[in-house]
N, C-alpha and C positions, 0 to 999 in steps of 0.2 A: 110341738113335736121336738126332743130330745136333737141333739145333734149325734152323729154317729162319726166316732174317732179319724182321725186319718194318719196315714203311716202303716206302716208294717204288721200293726196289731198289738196286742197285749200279751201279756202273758199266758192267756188261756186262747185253747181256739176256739170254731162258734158252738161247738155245744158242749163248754166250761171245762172242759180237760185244760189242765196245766200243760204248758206247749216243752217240748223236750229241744234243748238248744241245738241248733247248728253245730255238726261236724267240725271238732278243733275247736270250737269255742269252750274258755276256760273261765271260771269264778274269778272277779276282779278279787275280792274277799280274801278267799283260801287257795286259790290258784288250783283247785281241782275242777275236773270235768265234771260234765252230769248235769249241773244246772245253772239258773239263773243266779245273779249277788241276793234277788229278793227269798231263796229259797234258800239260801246261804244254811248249813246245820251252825256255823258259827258264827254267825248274827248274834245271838243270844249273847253268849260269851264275849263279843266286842262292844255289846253294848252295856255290858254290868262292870266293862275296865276288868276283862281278862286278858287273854292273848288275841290281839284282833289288831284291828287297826288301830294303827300310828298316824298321829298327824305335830305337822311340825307349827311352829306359833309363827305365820307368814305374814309379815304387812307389821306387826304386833313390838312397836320398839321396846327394847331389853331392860329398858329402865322400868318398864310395866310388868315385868314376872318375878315370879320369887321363887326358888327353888324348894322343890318338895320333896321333904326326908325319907316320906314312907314309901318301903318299896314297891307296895301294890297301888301308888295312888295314880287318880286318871291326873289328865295334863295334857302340855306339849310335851312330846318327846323329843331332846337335842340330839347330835350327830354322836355326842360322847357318851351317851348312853342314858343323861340325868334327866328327869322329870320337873316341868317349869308350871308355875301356873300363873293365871292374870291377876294383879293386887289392885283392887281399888285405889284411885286416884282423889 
């Protein structure tokens, strides 16, 4: 027999409707209300290296990136603005 989750639930409640967030609760994502990060409308677009999330290159010594010319390229993105990526070692 299947194990049955524990915690608060899922995203759907028990008969599969998508659960509507808590009151004040806002997208980690896009910082609008309404829904969940998974139902995020710009998900897509963060994940093709649009406008989305940023993440910085943590833990990742500087001697390992190389900087990247193009303006639309994914990466880390630093504090001043430029675009780094990880070079083979």
């Amino acid at each position: 027999q299947p194990r049955q989750p524990r915690g608060r639930g899922g995203l759907t409640d028990a008969s599969g409707r998508t659960r509507t967030p808590p009151p004040g609760y806002v997208c980690f994502r896009c910082h609008q209300p309404g829904h969940f990060i998974q139902h995020c409308p710009n998900g897509d677009a963060a994940a093709a290296g649009g406008a989305g999330l940023r993440r910085a290159p943590v833990g990742i010594p500087r001697v390992q990136l190389q900087q990247v010319s193009d303006e639309g390229a994914s990466g880390f993105h630093m504090d001043d603005g430029t675009v780094w990526r990880v070079v083979p070692t």
